[in-house]
C-alpha positions in Angstrom: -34.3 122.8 11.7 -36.8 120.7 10.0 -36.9 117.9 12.7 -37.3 121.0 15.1 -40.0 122.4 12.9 -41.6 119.1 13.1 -41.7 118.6 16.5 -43.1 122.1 16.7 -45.8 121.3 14.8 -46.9 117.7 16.4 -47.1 119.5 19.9 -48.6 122.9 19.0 -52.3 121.6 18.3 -52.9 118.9 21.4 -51.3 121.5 23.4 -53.8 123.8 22.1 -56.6 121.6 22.0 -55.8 121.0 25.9 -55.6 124.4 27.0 -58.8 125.2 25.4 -60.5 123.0 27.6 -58.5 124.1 30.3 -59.5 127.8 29.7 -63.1 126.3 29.4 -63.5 124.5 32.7 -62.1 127.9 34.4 -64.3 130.4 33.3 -67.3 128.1 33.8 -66.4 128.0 37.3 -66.1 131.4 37.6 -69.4 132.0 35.8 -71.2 129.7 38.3 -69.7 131.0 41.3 -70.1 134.5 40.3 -74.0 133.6 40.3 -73.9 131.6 43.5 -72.3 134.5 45.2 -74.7 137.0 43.4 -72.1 139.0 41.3 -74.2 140.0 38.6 -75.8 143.2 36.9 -78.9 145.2 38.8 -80.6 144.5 35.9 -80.7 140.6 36.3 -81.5 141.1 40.1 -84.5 143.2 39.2 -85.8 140.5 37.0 -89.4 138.7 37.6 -88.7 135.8 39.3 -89.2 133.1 36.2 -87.3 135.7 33.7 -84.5 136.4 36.8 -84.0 132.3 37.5 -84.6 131.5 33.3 -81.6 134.0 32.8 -79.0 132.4 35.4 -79.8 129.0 35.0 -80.1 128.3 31.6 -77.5 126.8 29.7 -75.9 129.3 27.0 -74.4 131.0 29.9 -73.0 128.4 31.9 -71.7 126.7 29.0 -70.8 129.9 26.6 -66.9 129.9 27.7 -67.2 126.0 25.8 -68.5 127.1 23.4 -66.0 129.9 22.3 -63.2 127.6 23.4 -64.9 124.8 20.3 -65.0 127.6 17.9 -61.7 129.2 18.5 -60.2 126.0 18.6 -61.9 124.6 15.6 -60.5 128.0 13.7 -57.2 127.9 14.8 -56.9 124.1 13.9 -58.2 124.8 10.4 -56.1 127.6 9.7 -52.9 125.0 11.0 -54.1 122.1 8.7 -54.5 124.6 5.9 -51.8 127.0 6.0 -49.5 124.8 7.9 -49.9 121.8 5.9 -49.2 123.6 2.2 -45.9 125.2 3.8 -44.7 122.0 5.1 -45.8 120.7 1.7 -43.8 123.4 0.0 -40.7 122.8 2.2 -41.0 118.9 1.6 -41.0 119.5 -2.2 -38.1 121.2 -2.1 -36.1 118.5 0.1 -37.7 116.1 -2.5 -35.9 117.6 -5.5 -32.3 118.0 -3.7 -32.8 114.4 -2.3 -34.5 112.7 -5.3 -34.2 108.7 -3.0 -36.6 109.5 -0.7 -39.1 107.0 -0.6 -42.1 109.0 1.0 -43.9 112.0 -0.8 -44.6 115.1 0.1 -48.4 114.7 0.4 -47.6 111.2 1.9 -45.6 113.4 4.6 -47.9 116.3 5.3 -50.8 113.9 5.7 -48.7 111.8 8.2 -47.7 114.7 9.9 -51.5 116.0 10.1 -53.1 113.2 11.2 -53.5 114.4 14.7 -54.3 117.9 14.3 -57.4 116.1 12.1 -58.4 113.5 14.7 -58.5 116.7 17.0 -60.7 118.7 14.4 -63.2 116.4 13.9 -63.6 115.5 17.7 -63.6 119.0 18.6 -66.8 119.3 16.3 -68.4 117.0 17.3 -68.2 118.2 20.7 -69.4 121.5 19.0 -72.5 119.7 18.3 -72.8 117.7 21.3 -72.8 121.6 22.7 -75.3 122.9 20.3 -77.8 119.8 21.0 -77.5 119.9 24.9 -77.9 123.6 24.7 -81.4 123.2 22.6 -82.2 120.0 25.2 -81.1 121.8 28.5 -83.1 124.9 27.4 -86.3 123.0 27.0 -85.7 121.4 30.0 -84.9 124.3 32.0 -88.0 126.4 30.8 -90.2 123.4 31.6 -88.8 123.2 35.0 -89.4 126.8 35.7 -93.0 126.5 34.5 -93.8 123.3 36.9 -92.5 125.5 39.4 -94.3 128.3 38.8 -97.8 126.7 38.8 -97.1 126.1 42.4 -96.4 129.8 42.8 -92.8 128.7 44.7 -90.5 131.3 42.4 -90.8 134.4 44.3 -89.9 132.9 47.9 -87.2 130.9 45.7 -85.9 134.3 44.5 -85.9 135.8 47.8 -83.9 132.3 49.4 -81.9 132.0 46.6 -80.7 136.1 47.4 -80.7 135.1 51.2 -78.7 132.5 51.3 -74.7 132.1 52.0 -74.0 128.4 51.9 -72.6 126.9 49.2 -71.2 123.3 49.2 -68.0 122.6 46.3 -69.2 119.1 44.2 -65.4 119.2 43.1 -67.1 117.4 40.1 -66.2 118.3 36.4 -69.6 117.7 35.1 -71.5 119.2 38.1 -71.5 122.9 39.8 -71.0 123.8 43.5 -74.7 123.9 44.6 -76.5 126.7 46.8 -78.6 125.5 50.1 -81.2 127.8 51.5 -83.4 128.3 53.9 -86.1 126.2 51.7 -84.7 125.4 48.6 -82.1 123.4 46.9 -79.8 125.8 43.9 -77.8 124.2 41.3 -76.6 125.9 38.3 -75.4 123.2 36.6 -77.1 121.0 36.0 -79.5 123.3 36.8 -82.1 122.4 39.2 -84.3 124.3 42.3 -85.6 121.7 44.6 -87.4 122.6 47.4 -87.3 120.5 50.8 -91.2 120.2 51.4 -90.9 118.1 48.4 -88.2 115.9 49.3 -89.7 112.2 50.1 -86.3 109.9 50.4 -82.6 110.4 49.5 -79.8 108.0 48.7 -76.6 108.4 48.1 -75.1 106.0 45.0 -71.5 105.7 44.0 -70.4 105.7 40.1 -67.2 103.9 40.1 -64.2 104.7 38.2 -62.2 102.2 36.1 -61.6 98.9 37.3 -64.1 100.0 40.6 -60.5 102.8 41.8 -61.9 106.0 42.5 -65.4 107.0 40.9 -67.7 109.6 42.7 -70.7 109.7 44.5 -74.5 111.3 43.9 -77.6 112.4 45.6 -80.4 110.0 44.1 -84.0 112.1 45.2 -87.1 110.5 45.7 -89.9 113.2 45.6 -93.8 113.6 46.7 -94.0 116.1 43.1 -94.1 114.9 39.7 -90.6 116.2 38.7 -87.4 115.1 36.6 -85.3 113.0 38.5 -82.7 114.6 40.6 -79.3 114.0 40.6 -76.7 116.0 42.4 -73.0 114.8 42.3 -69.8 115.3 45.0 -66.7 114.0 44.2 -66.6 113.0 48.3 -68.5 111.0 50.2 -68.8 112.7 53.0 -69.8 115.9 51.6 -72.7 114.0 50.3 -73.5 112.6 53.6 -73.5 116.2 54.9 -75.6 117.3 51.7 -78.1 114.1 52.8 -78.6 114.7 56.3 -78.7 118.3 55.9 -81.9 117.6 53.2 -83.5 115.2 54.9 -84.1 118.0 58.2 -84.9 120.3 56.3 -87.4 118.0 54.3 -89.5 116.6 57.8 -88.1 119.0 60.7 
């Protein structure tokens, strides 16, 4: 029972340290391609153009179902650590007294016993803070996009081809949303860019390899007539970025 106990125990954290980031990668997805395929309030749709494109794009929202899953998690694990650890304590006391020859002691068992769900706390937070800075970063970012953008005067037919258009293309990359192609402009939520064609000078496509040069994926390296942050849009196939490419590159001198 013990030994059961035990095993419990050693399997319950990393199980739920991995289905928090499971349950974090899903509702993401759904939060981007909710806004790709417009299902949001009337509210948000009868926004200004920089206050409607601030609100979808910037990062709190694409990133808030990570966020809950590092605070939850972190919660849950301290509450284990805690609560768990003093009753295993307790119950290793007690096998301590009946069986006075063991060797190991009860905090010497406890701690052995809680060394992963602590390597799994402290990574968790510091991917709470990772989150925390790239939020305040991305947000910067984001606004200082939208402000470029708007000295140009570009946001209102942006709104307008961002509501027109139907074609979304699937990165199938962890780190990078399915992007939106319009009529004149590229959409990506995350990371969150709106490119538009007339500003599109060059694009190559580069290849980040995997381990040992197996696998890896592919990106979308822009070279643009506008002052602007470099733009980097990532598939995890090759072709689709071909597709992306020549697609660009028409609508950029055709």
């Amino acid at each position: 029972m013990v030994m059961s106990g035990i095993i419990g125990d050693n399997f319950f954290i990393p199980s739920l340290f991995i289905l928090s980031m499971f349950l974090a990668f899903f509702f993401r997805k759904r939060i981007v391609r909710k806004i790709l395929f417009l299902e949001f309030d009337e509210n948000v749709k009868n926004l200004a153009p920089r206050d409607f494109f601030y609100s979808i794009l910037k990062m709190e929202k694409s990133i808030k179902s990570f966020y809950l899953a590092e605070v939850l998690f972190l919660l849950a694990d301290t509450l284990f650590i805690l609560f768990g650890g003093y009753a295993m304590y307790l119950e290793r006391l007690e096998i301590s007294k009946k069986y006075s020859y063991l060797l190991i002691s009860p905090a010497s068992f406890v701690l052995d016993h809680l060394t992963l769900p602590i390597i799994l706390w402290v990574i968790m937070f510091f991917l709470l803070l990772l989150t925390l800075f790239m939020i305040k970063k991305e947000k910067k970012r984001v606004s200082d996009m939208l402000n470029y953008l708007n000295k140009y005067n570009i946001l209102n037919s942006a709104k307008t081809d961002f509501f027109n258009s139907d074609k979304i293309i699937k990165s199938e990359v962890i780190l990078q949303s399915d992007i939106k192609l319009g009529d004149k402009y590229l959409f990506s939520i995350y990371t969150a860019y709106i490119l538009p064609y007339s500003w599109i000078k060059d694009v190559k496509i580069e290849k980040v390899h995997g381990r040992g040069g197996n696998g890896g994926f592919y990106y979308l390296n822009f070279t643009l007539n506008k002052s602007f942050n470099p733009v980097r849009i990532f598939f995890a196939k090759k072709e689709t970025a071909e597709q992306v490419k020549k697609f660009l590159l028409k609508k950029a001198f055709y």
